[in-house]
C-alpha positions as CSV (number, residue, x, y, z in Angstrom):
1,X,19.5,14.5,-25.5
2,X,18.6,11.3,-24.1
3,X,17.0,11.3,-20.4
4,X,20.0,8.7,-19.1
5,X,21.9,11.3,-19.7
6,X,21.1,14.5,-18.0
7,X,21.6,14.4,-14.1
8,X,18.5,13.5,-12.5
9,X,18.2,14.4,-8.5
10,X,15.9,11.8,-6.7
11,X,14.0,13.4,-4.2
12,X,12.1,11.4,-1.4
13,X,9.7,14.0,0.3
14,X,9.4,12.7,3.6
15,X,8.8,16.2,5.6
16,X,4.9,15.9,6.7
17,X,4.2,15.9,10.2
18,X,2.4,11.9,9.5
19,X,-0.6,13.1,11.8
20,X,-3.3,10.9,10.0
21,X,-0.9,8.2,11.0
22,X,-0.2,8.7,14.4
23,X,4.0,8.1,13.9
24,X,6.5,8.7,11.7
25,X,5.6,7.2,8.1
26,X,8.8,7.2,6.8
27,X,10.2,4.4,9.2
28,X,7.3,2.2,9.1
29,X,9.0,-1.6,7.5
30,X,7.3,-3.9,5.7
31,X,9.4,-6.8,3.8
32,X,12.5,-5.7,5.9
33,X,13.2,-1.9,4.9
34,X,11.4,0.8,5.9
35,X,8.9,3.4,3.5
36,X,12.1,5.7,3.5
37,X,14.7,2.9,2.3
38,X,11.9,1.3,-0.4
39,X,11.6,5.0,-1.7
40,X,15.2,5.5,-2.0
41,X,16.3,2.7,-3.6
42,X,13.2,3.1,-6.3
43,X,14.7,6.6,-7.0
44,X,18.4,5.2,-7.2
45,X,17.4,1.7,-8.9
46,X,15.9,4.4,-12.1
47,X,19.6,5.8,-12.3
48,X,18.4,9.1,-10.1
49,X,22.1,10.4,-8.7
50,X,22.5,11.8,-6.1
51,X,18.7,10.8,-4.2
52,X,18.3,13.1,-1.0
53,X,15.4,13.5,1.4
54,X,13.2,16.0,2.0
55,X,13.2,15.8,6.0
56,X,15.6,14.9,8.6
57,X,16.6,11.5,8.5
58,X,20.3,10.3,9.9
59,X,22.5,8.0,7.4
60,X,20.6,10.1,4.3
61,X,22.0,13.4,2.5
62,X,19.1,15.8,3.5
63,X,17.5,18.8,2.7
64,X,15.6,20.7,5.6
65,X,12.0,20.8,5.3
66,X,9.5,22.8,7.2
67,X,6.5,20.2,7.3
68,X,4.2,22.9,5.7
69,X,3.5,20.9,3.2
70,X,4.7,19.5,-0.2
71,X,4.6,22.3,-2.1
72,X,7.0,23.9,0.4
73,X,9.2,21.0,0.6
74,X,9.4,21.4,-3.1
75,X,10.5,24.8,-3.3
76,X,13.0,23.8,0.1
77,X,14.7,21.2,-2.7
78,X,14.2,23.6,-5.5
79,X,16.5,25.8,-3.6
80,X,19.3,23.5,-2.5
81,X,19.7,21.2,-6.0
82,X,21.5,22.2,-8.9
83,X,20.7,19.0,-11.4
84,X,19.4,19.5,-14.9
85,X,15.9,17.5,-13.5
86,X,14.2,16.1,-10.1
87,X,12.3,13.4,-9.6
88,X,10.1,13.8,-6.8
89,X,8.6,10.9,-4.9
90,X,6.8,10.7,-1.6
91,X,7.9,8.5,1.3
92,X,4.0,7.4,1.7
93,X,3.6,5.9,-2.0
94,X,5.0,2.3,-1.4
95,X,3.1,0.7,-4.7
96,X,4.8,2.5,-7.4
97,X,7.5,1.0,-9.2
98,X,10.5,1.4,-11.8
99,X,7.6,1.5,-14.8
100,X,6.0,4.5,-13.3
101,X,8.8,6.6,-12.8
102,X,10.6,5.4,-16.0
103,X,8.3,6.8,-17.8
104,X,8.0,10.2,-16.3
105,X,11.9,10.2,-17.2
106,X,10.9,9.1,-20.5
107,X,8.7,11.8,-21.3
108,X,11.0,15.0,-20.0
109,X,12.5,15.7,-23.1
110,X,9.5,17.1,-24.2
111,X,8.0,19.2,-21.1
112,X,8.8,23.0,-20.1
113,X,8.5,22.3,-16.5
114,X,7.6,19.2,-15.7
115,X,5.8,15.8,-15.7
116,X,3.2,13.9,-13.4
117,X,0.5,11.8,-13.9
118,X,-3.2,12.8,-14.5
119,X,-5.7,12.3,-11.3
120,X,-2.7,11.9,-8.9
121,X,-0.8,14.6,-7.2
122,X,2.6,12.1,-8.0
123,X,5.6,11.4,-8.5
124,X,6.7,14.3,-10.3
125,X,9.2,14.8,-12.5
126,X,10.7,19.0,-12.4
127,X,13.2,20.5,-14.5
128,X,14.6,24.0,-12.6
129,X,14.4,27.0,-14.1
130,X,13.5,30.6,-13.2
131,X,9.9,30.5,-14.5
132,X,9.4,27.4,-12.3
133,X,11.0,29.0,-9.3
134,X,9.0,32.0,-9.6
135,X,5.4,30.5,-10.6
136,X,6.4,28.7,-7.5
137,X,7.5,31.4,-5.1
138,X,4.3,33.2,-6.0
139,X,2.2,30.5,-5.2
140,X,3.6,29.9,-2.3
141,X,3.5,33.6,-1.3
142,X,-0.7,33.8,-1.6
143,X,-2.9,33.0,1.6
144,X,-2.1,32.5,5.4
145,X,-1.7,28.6,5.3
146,X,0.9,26.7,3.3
147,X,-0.7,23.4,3.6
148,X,-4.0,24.7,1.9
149,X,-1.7,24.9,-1.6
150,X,-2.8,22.8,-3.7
151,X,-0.3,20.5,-5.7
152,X,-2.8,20.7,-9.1
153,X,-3.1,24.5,-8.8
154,X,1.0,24.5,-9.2
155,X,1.0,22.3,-12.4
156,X,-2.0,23.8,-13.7
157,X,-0.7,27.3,-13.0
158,X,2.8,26.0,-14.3
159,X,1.3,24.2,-17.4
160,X,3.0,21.0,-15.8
161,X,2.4,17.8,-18.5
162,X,-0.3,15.2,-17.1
163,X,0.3,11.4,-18.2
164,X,-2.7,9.3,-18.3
165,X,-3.0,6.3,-15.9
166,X,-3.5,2.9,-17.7
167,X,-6.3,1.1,-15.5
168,X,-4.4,-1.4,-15.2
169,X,-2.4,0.8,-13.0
170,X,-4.4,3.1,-10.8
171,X,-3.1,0.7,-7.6
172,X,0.0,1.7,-8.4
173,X,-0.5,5.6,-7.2
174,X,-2.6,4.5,-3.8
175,X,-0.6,6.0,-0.6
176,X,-0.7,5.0,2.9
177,X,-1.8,7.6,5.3
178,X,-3.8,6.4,8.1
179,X,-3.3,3.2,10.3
180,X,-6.1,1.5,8.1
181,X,-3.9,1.9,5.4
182,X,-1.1,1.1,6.6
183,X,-2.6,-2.5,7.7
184,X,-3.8,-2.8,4.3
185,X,-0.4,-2.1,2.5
186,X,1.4,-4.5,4.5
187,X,-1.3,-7.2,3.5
188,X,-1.0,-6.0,-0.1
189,X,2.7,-6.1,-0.6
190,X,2.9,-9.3,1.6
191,X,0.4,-11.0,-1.1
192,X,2.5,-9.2,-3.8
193,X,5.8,-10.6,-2.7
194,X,4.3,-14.5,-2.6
195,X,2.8,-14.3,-6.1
């Protein structure tokens, strides 16, 4: 079956509590739209339908996320979306582009459970099923702390299918976390936008 045609859920995680930054990152603006907006139109411009957000944001379809981390705003999704595929993407990733998550779509027909990208924790690409929900749920269910789950211990645990980063791209996956980054991204996509 060709991957433009099974239902694909975009996903913006955007349910972290932002504390490196000091403020909300998902309504930080650079170029006139905010982190949130960029992210949501990437998800919708590679045919995702419906996109929702991880995270309470008004004027967005929304799915409740307990800022405990990704993992757990995963599973929050998991639980509330019934497409065939979701493709996961957080709100602090403002370099990726249509390429990136084409080819995640690209390559779904051929994974169990999923697709990301080698030496980068995303975006991610997961198909539901009850293996999925349960390698999850178990996951989740070890240790004290949610945040201290680790995103690689999930795929490696759930055999999740690593693509390799050309070179040419490794910008591509940076994130923006603290203010330093922040200043740097705006300078970045600024630059970007002239050349």
């Amino acid at each position: 079956m060709n991957s433009a045609t099974i239902q694909t859920t975009g996903v913006v995680l955007a349910g972290g509590r932002s504390s490196r930054m000091g403020h909300d990152k998902a309504l930080l603006a650079v170029q006139g739209q905010t982190l949130l907006e960029r992210a949501y139109r990437l998800l919708a411009r590679v045919g995702c339908d419906p996109v929702v957000v991880s995270g309470r944001y008004e004027g967005y379809t929304c799915v409740t996320d307990p800022g405990q981390g990704p993992l757990v705003g995963i599973a929050a999704v998991l639980g509330a979306c019934r497409s065939a595929q979701l493709l996961i993407l957080p709100v602090d990733m403002p370099y990726l582009g249509e390429r990136q998550l084409q080819r995640l779509l690209d390559a779904a027909p051929e994974v169990s459970h999923g697709v990301s990208y080698a030496e980068a924790q995303f975006p991610l690409l997961l198909k539901p099923n009850p293996q999925l929900l349960a390698g999850l749920t178990a996951l989740l269910a070890e240790g004290t702390d949610p945040c201290d789950h680790s995103i690689h211990g999930f795929y490696q645990r759930m055999g999740i299918h690593l693509l390799p980063i050309a070179a040419a791209e490794r910008g591509c996956f940076d994130n923006t976390n603290t203010p330093e980054q922040w200043r740097d991204c705006v300078t970045r996509l600024e630059k970007d936008a002239s050349s």
